[in-house]
C-alpha positions in Angstrom: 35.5 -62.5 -180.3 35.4 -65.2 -182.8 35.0 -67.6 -180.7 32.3 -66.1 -179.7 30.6 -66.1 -182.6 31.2 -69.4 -184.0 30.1 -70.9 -180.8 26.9 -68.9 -181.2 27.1 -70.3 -184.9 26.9 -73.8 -183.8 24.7 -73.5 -181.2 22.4 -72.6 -184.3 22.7 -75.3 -186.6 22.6 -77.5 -183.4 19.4 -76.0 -182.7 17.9 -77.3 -186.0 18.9 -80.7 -185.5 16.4 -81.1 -182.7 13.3 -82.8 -183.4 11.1 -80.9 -180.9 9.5 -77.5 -182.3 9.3 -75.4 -179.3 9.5 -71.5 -179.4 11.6 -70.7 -176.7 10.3 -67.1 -176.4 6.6 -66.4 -175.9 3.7 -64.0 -175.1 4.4 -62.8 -171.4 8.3 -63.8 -170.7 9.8 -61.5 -168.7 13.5 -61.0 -170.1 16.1 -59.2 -168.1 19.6 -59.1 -169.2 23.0 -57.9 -167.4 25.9 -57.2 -169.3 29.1 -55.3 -170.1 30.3 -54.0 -173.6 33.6 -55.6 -175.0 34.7 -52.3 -176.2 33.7 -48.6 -176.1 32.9 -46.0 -178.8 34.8 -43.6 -176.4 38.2 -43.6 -175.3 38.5 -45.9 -171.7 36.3 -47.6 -169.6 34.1 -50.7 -169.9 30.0 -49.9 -170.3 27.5 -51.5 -168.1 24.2 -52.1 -169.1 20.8 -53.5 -168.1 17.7 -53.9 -169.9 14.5 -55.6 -169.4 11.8 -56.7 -171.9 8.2 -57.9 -171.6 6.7 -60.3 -174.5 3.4 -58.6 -175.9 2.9 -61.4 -178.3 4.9 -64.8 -179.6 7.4 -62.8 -181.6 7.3 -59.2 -179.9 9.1 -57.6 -176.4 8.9 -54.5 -175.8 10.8 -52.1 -172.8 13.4 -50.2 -171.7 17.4 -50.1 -171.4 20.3 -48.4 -169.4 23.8 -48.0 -170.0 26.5 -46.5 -167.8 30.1 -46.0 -169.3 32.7 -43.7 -166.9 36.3 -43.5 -167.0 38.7 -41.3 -164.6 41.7 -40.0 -167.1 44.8 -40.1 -164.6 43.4 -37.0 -162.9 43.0 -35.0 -165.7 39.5 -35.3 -165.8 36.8 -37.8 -166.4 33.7 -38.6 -168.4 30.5 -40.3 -168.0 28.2 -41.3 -170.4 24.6 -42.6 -169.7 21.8 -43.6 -172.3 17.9 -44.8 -171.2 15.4 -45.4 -173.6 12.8 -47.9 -174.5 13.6 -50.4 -177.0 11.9 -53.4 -178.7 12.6 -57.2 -180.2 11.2 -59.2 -182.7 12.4 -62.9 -181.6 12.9 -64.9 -184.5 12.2 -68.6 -183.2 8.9 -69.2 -184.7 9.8 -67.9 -188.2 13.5 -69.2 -188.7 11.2 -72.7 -186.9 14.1 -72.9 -183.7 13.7 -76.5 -182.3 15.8 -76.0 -179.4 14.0 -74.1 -176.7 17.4 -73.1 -175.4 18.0 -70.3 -178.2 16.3 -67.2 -178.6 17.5 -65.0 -181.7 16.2 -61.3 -182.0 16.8 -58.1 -183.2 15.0 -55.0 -182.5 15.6 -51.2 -182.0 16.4 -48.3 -179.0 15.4 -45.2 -178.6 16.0 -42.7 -176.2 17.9 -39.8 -174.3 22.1 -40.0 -174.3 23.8 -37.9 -171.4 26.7 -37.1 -171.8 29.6 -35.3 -169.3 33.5 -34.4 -169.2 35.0 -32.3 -166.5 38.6 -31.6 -167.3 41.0 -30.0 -165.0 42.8 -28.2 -167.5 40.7 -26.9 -170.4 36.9 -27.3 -169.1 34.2 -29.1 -170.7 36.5 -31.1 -173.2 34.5 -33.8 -175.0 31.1 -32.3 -173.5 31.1 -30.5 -176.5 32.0 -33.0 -179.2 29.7 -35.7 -177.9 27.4 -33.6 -176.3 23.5 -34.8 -174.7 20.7 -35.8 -176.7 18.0 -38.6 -178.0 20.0 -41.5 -179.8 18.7 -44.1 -181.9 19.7 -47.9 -181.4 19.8 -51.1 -183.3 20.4 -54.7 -181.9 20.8 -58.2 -183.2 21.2 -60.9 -180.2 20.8 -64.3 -179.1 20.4 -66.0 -176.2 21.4 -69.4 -175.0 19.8 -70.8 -172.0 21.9 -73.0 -169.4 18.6 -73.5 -167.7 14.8 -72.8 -168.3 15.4 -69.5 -166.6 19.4 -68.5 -166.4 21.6 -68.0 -169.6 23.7 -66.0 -171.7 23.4 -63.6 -173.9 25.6 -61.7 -177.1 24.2 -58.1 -178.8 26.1 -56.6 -181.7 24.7 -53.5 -183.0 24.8 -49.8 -182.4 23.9 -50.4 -178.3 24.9 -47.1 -176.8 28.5 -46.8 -175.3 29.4 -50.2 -177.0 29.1 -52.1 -180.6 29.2 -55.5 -178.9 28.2 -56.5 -175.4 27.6 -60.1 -173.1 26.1 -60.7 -170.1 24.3 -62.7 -168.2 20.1 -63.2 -169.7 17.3 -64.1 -167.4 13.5 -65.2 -168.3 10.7 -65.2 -165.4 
């Protein structure tokens, strides 16, 4: 994990040793973005997740997220967790003046509807009751490094439903 994050470090300063100012995001980019979480706010499984955002203006996306966390407990029982909602992104390239158009930095927030279900074999609903169902509120902060104009990776940290941290794989049509 720190690794990760120093590489995402220096792909920053990097970024300001460029001498071309070019936004990397902008008004209309579509921005879709597959991913897992690195660890889970419950006990077991890995969370997947998928969201996709539409740019409204230079510095503003705006859309919607999924993610889908299920573990099986050795036949004792299993959960699943799922959480949908829109969410938003300010993308910070114009004001923190990015001059690589390979980085996107943003941050934004999620809201939206948490489901939440545990079948146990032995004592019923189990964790259904201490998680339970219910709206949920996000937060993100990300960035985005394009291998090509339209394929690249991505890093969120934040409260980002099953998971504080998750990469993926980022797209931009």
């Amino acid at each position: 994990m720190k690794k990760i994050i120093l590489g995402i470090c220096v792909l920053g300063a990097i970024s300001f040793l460029s001498t071309d100012a070019v936004a990397q995001f902008k008004n209309g980019d579509k921005l879709l973005n597959l991913g897992f979480g690195v660890n889970s706010y419950y006990t077991g499984g890995i969370p997947l997740s998928a969201s996709f955002e539409v740019g409204v203006t230079d510095d503003i996306s705006v859309g919607g997220g999924l993610d889908y966390l299920s573990y099986n407990y050795s036949g004792y029982g299993r959960f699943t967790a799922i959480y949908i909602g829109g969410r938003g992104s300010y993308h910070f390239s114009r004001v923190l003046n990015l001059r690589n158009e390979a980085v996107d930095i943003y941050g934004g927030l999620s809201l939206g509807y948490r489901s939440f279900s545990w079948n146990d074999r032995y004592i019923g609903p189990g964790l259904g009751n201490v998680y339970g169902s219910g709206l949920f509120l996000g937060i993100h902060a990300g960035a985005r490094y394009y291998f090509t104009k339209k394929v690249g990776g991505f890093l969120e940290l934040g409260a980002l439903g099953s998971t504080n941290a998750r990469l993926g794989v980022a797209f931009k049509f």
